[in-house]
C-alpha positions in Angstrom: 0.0 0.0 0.0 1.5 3.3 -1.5 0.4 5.5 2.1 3.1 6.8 4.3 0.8 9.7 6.3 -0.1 9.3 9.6 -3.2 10.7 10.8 -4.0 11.3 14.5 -6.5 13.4 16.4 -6.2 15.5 19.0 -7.6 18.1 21.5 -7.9 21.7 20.2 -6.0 22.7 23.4 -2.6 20.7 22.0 0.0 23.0 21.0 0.1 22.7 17.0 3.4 21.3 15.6 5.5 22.1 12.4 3.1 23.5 9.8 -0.4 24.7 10.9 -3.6 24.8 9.0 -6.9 26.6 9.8 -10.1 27.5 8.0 -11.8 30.5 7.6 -14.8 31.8 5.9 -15.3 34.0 2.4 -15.1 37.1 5.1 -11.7 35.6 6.6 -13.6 35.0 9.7 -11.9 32.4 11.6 -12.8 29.9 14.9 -12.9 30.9 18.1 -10.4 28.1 19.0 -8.7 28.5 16.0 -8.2 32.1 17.2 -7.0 31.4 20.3 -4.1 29.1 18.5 -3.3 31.7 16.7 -3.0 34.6 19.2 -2.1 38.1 17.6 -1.2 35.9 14.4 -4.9 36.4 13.5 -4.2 40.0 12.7 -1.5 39.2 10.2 -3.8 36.5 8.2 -5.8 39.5 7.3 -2.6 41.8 6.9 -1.5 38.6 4.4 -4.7 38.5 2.9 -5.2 42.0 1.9 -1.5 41.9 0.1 -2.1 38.6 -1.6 -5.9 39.2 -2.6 -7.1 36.2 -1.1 -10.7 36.1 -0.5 -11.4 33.1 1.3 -13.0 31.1 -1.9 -13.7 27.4 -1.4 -10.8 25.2 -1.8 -8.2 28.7 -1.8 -5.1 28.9 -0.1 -3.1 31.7 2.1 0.5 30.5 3.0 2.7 32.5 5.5 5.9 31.2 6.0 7.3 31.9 9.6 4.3 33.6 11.0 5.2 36.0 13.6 3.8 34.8 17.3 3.5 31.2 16.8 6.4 28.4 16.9 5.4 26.8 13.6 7.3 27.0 10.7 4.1 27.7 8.4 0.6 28.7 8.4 -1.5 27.7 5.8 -5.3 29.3 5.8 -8.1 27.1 3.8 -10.7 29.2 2.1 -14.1 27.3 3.3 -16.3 30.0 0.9 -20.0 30.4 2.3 -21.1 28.3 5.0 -24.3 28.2 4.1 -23.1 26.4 1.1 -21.0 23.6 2.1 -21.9 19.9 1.3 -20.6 16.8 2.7 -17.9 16.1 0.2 -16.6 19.3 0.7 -14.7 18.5 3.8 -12.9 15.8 1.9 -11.7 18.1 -0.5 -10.5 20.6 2.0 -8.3 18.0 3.6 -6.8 17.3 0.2 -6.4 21.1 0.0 -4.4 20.9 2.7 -2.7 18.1 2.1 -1.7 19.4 -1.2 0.3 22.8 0.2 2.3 20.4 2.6 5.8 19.9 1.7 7.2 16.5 0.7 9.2 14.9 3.3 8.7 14.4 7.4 7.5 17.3 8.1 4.9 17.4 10.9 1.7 19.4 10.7 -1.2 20.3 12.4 -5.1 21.0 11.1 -7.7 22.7 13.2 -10.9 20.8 12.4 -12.8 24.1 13.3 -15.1 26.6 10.9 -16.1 30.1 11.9 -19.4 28.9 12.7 -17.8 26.5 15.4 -16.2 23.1 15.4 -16.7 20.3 12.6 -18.5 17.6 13.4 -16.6 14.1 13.8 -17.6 13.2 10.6 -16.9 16.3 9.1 -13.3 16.0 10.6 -13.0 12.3 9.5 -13.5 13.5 6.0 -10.5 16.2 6.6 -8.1 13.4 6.9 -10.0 11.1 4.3 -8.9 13.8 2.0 -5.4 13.7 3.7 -4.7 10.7 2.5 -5.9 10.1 -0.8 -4.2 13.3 -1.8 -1.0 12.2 -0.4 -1.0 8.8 -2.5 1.4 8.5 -4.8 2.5 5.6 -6.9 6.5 5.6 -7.1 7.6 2.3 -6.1 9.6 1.8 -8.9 11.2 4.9 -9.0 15.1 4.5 -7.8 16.2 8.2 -8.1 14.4 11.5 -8.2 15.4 13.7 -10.7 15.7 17.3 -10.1 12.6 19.5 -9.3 10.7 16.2 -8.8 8.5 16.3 -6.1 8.8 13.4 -3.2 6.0 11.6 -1.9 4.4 13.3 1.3 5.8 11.4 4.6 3.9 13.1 7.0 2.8 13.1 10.9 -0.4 15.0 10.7 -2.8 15.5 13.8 -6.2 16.8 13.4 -7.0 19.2 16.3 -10.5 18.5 16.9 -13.6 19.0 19.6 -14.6 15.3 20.4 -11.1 13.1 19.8 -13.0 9.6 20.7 -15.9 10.8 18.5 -13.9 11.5 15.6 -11.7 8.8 15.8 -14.9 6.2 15.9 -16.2 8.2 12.8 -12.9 7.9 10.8 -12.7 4.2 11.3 -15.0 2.8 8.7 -13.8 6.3 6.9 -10.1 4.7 6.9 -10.9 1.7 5.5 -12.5 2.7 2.5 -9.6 4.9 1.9 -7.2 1.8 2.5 -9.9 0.5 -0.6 -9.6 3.5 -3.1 -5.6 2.9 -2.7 -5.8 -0.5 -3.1 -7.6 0.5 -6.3 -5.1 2.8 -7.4 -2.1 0.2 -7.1 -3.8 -2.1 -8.8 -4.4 0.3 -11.9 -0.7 2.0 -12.0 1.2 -1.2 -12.0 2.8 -2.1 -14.9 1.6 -5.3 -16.8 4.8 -7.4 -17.0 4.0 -7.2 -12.9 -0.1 -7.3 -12.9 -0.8 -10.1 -15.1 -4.0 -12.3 -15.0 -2.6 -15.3 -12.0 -0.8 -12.6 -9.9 -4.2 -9.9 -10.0 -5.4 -13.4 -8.6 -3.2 -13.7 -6.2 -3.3 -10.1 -5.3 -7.3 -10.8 -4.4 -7.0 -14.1 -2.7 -5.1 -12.1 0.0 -8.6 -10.4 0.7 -9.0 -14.0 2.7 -6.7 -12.4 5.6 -10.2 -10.4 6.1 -12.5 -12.9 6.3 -13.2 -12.8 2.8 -14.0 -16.3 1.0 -12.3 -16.3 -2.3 -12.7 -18.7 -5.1 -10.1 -18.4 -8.6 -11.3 -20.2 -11.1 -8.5 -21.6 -13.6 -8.7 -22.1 -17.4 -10.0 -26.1 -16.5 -12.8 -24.6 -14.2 -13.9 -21.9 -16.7 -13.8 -24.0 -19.1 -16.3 -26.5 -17.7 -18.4 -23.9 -16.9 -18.6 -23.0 -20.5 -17.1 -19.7 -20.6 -16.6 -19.1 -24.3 -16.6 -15.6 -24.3 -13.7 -14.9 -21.7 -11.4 -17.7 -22.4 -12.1 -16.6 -26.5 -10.4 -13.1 -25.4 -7.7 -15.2 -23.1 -6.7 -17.4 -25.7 -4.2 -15.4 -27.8 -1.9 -14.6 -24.5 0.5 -16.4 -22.7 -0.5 -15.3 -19.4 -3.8 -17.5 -18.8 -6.9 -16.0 -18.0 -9.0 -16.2 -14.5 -11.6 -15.3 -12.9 -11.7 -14.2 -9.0 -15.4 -14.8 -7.1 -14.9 -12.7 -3.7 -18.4 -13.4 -1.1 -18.1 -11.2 2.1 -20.8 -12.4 4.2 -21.7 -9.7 6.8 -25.3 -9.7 6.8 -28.0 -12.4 7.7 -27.3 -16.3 6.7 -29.4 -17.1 3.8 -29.6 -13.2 2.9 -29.3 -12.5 -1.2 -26.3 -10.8 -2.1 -25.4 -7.7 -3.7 -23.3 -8.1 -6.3 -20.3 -6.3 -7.9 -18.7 -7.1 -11.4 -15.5 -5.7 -12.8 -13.8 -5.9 -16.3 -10.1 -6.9 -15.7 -8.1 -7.2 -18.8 -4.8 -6.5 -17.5 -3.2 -5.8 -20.6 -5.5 -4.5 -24.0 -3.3 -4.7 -27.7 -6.6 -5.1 -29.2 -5.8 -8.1 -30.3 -5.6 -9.1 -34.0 -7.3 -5.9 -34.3 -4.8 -3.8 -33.4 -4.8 -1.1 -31.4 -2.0 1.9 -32.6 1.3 2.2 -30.6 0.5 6.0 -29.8 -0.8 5.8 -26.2 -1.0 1.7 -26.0 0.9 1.9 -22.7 -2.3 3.3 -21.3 -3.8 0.1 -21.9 -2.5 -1.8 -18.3 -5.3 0.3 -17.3 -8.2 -1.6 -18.7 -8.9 -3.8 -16.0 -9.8 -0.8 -13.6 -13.3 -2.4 -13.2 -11.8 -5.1 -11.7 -9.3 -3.2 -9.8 -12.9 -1.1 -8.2 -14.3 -4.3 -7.3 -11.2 -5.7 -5.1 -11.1 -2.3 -3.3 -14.6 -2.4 -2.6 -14.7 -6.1 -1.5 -11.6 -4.9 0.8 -13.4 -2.1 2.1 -16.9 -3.8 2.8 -14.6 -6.4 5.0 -12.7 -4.5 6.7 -15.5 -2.3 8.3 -17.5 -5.2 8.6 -20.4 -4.4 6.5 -22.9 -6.2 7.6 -23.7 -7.2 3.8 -23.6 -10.2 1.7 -21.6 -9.3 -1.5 -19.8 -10.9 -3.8 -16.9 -9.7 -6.3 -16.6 -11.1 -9.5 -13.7 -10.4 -11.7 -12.8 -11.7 -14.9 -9.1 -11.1 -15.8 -7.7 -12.0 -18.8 -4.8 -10.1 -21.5 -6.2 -9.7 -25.2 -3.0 -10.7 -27.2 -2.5 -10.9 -30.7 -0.7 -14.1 -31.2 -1.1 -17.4 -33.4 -3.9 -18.5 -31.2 -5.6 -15.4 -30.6 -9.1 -15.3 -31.7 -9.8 -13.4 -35.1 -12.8 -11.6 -36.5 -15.5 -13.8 -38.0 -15.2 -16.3 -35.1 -18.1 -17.4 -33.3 -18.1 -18.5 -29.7 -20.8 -19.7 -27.8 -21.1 -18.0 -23.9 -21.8 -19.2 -20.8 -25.3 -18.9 -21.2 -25.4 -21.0 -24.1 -25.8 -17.8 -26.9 -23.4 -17.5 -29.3 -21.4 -14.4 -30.2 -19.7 -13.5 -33.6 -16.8 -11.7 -33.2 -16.1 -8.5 -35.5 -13.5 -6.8 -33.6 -11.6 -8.4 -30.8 -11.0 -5.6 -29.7 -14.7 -5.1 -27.6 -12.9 -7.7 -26.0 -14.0 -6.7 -22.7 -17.7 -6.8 -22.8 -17.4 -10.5 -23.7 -14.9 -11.2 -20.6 -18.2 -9.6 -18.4 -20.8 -11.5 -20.3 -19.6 -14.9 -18.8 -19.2 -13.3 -15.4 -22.1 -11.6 -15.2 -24.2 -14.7 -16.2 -22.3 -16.8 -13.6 -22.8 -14.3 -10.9 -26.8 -14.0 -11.8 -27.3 -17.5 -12.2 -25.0 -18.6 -8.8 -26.0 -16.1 -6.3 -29.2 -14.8 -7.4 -28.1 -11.2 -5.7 -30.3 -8.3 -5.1 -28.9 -6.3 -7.8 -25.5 -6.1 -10.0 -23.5 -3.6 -10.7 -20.7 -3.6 -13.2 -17.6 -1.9 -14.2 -15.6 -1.6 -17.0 -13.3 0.6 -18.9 -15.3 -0.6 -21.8 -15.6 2.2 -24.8 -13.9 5.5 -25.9 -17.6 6.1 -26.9 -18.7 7.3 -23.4 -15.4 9.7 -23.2 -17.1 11.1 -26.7 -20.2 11.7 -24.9 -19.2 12.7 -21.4 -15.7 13.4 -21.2 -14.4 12.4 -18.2 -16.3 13.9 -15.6 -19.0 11.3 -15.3 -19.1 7.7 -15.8 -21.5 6.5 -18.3 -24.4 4.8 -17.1 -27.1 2.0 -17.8 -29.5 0.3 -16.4 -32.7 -1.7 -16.3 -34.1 -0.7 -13.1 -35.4 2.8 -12.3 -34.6 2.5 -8.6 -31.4 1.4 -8.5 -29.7 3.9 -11.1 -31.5 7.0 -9.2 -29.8 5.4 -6.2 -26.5 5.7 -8.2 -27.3 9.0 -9.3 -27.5 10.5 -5.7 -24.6 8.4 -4.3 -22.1 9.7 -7.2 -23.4 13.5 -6.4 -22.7 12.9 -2.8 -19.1 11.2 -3.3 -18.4 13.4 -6.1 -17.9 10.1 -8.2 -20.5 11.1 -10.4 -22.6 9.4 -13.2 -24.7 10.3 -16.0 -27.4 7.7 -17.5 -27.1 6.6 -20.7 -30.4 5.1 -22.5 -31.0 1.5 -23.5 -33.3 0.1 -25.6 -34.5 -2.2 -27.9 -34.3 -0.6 -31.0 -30.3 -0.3 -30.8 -30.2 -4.0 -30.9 -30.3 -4.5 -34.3 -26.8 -2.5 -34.6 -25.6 -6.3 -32.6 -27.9 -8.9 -34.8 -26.1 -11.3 -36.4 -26.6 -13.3 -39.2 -24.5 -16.1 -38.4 -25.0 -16.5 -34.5 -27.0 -14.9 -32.0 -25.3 -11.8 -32.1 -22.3 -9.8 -32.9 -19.9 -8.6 -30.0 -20.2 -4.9 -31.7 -22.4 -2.7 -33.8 -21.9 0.2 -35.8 -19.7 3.2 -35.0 -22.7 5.7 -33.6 -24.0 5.1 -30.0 -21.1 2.6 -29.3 -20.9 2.8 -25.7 -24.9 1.9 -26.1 -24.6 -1.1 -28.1 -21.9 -2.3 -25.9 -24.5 -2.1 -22.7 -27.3 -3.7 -24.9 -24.7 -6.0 -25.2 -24.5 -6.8 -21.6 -28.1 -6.8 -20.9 -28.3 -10.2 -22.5 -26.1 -11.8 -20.1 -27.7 -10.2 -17.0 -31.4 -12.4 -16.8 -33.2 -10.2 -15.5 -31.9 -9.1 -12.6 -31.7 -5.7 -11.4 -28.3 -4.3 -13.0 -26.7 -1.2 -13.8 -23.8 -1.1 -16.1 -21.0 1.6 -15.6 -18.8 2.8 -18.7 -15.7 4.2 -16.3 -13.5 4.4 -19.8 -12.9 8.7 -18.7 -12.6 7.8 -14.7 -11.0 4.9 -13.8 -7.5 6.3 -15.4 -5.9 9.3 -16.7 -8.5 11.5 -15.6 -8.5 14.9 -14.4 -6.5 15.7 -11.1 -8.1 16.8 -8.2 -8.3 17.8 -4.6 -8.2 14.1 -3.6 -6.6 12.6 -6.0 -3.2 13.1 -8.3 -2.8 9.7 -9.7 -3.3 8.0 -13.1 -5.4 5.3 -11.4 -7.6 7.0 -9.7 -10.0 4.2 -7.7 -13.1 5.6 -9.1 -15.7 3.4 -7.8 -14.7 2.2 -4.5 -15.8 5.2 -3.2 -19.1 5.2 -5.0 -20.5 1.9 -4.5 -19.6 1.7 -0.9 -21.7 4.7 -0.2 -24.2 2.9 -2.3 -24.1 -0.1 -0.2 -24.4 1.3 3.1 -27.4 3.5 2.2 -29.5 0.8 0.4 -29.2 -1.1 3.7 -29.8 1.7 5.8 -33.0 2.1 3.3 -34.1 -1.3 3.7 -33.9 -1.1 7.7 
């Protein structure tokens, strides 16, 4: 695990340490036990703020660098903007805010969990320093000399001044696992593929057992038994062989049906025979970040004791283009008995989740799936990558994901489905064709899916602009980014909480 901060919590009444951090308000109004830290510094934060213009925005900084009156080395003021209009995930962000202006190194620092308006609340805090550290991740474990001007990875002692220390610390527990999830995720997603291959992703989820979780791999004999055509059809052409990893976490009542998480895992994506270009292929150890979601998750639901059944399915396979790899104008028959014609082997991964997703429906009968997959560059087309794309054959369960992603700030869009966009995947020589035409891709793709699904409850997300290479932010600075982990644990916890 790439996370060398430690976060702590203490009373406001400790005597801050290295490099301080406060909040104030778009009218620089400040705590009252942030003020009485800071002494007559509080004058020159407004002296400081006049000279460099800083307003107090949200998410805006003020550094002073040996403040007069106080024995730390720097003070740092957080713009919180208007009260009034401050949301949950807000407080996440400022810690990564903070986190951000901290200097690489061992430095030690102090943040005053404390807005004008009095202090935050325990979960407000425990969001601080959830933000802490997924802003401080940083994947550079292969890295044997920096080069000039490169900046280190944060090693940081960081306390968290706050009102209620036991409080706080019992709200940042669950808090700090799902973190411990999302960087789980990450790693998985930034290794390289000559060290993430199908058998050691494998091995890399069997170790959820050390948290109770029950974990099944199934080998190319089991899978093959099982009839999955359409996976081992994409595994063939490699010499890495393909798996697939069943994960059950069974927190909640014996006999309870499951939810159910499914993630696209192709470690490594040349297309196959149809060949991606070399310009950007590298980018392509990335396409299993589904899968990569899913093990966080499963991690994060265990470790906090989610008192859930779940299971974790992943399918992870490379897409080679060797002498046995398949070609276009195969046909291969599924899991589920329908066969697939194969025009581009490179929509390699919707096939890898067709045999999963059947497996899973037909095995555990969950409550509802969800899948993920960096499956199209269509859905980048369409939404950029600010939102996942997403589908779904159940009203309730997408507006659930719809108010989950705006509170996380993992956010998703739906995408429509329908019948009509199925005749873009007829086929004249088998039941259907693994892709359509070039409009509406990312739709045909999930129209796709929905065949493999049976009926149950399912949402498809298309995390193709998400999952890697998107935009840096407040909480996050890494090519992988976790997207998911995040999301669907917040979606777990308040469907149960629903259903109560």
């Amino acid at each position: 695990m790439t996370d060398a901060v430690k976060v702590g919590f203490v009373p406001f009444s400790t005597a801050p340490r290295g490099i301080l951090v406060v909040f104030c308000d778009d009218s620089l109004k400040l705590g009252a036990a942030t003020r009485k830290v800071l002494g007559s510094a509080a004058d020159l934060v407004k002296r400081a703020a006049a000279t460099s213009q800083f307003k107090g925005k949200s998410g805006s900084t003020l550094d002073i660098l040996a403040p007069g009156g106080l024995k730390v080395s720097r003070l740092i003021v957080v713009g919180a903007g208007k009260l009034a209009a401050l949301k949950d995930n807000d407080f996440l962000k400022f810690g990564g805010v903070a986190a951000g202006k901290l200097r690489a190194g061992n430095d030690a620092a102090t943040i005053i969990a404390e807005l004008p308006d009095g202090a935050m609340k325990p979960d407000q805090a425990a969001a601080v320093a959830s933000g802490v550290r997924l802003r401080a991740y940083k994947f550079d474990r292969y890295k044997t000399k920096k080069k000039d001007g490169e900046e280190a990875a944060l090693r940081a002692d960081i306390s968290l001044a706050v009102d209620d220390v036991a409080a706080t610390r019992k709200a940042f527990a669950p808090d700090s696992h799902i973190v411990d999830g999302v960087i789980t995720a990450r790693d998985l997603v930034n290794e390289p593929p000559n060290v993430l291959f199908p058998v050691e992703f494998a091995r890399r989820a069997a170790q959820l057992r050390k948290l109770g979780v029950d974990v099944e791999i199934l080998d190319v004999k089991a899978m093959t038994k099982l009839g999955m055509g359409a996976l081992l059809g994409v595994a063939q052409g490699s010499t890495q062989p393909g798996r697939t990893v069943i994960m059950r976490w069974n927190g909640g009542k014996r006999g309870d049906a499951p939810v159910a998480f499914i993630g696209k895992g192709v470690c490594f994506d040349t297309g196959g025979i149809s060949i991606k270009g070399a310009s950007g292929m590298e980018d392509m150890k990335g396409d299993m970040g589904g899968a990569a979601c899913v093990v966080g998750l499963m991690q994060a639901l265990a470790a906090r004791k989610a008192k859930v059944n779940a299971v974790g399915a992943i399918g992870v396979v490379e897409n080679m283009p060797d002498g046995n790899a398949q070609r276009p104008g195969d046909i291969v028959t599924s899991m589920s008995g329908q066969t697939i014609e194969i025009i581009n082997t490179d929509a390699e991964g919707r096939l890898v989740l067709a045999d999963v997703l059947w497996h899973v429906a037909k095995k555990f009968k969950p409550k509802f799936m969800v899948d993920l997959a960096t499956l199209t560059g269509a859905i980048m087309v369409a939404l950029g990558t600010e939102y996942a794309g997403m589908f779904s054959n159940n009203d309730e369960l997408a507006e659930r994901l719809s108010k989950v992603g705006l509170e996380t700030g993992e956010r998703v869009w739906r995408m429509p489905l329908g019948p009509e966009y199925d005749k873009q995947i007829d086929s004249q020589f088998a039941d259907m064709k693994n892709t359509g035409t070039r409009n509406g891709g990312s739709i045909t793709a999930a129209q796709f899916l929905q065949r493999f699904v049976d009926g149950t409850p399912w949402a498809h997300l298309d995390i193709a602009g998400t999952a890697m290479g998107a935009p840096k932010t407040e909480i996050n600075q890494s090519w992988g980014s976790g997207y998911g982990v995040r999301l669907l644990e917040r979606l777990v916890a308040e469907y149960y909480e629903a259903k109560k």
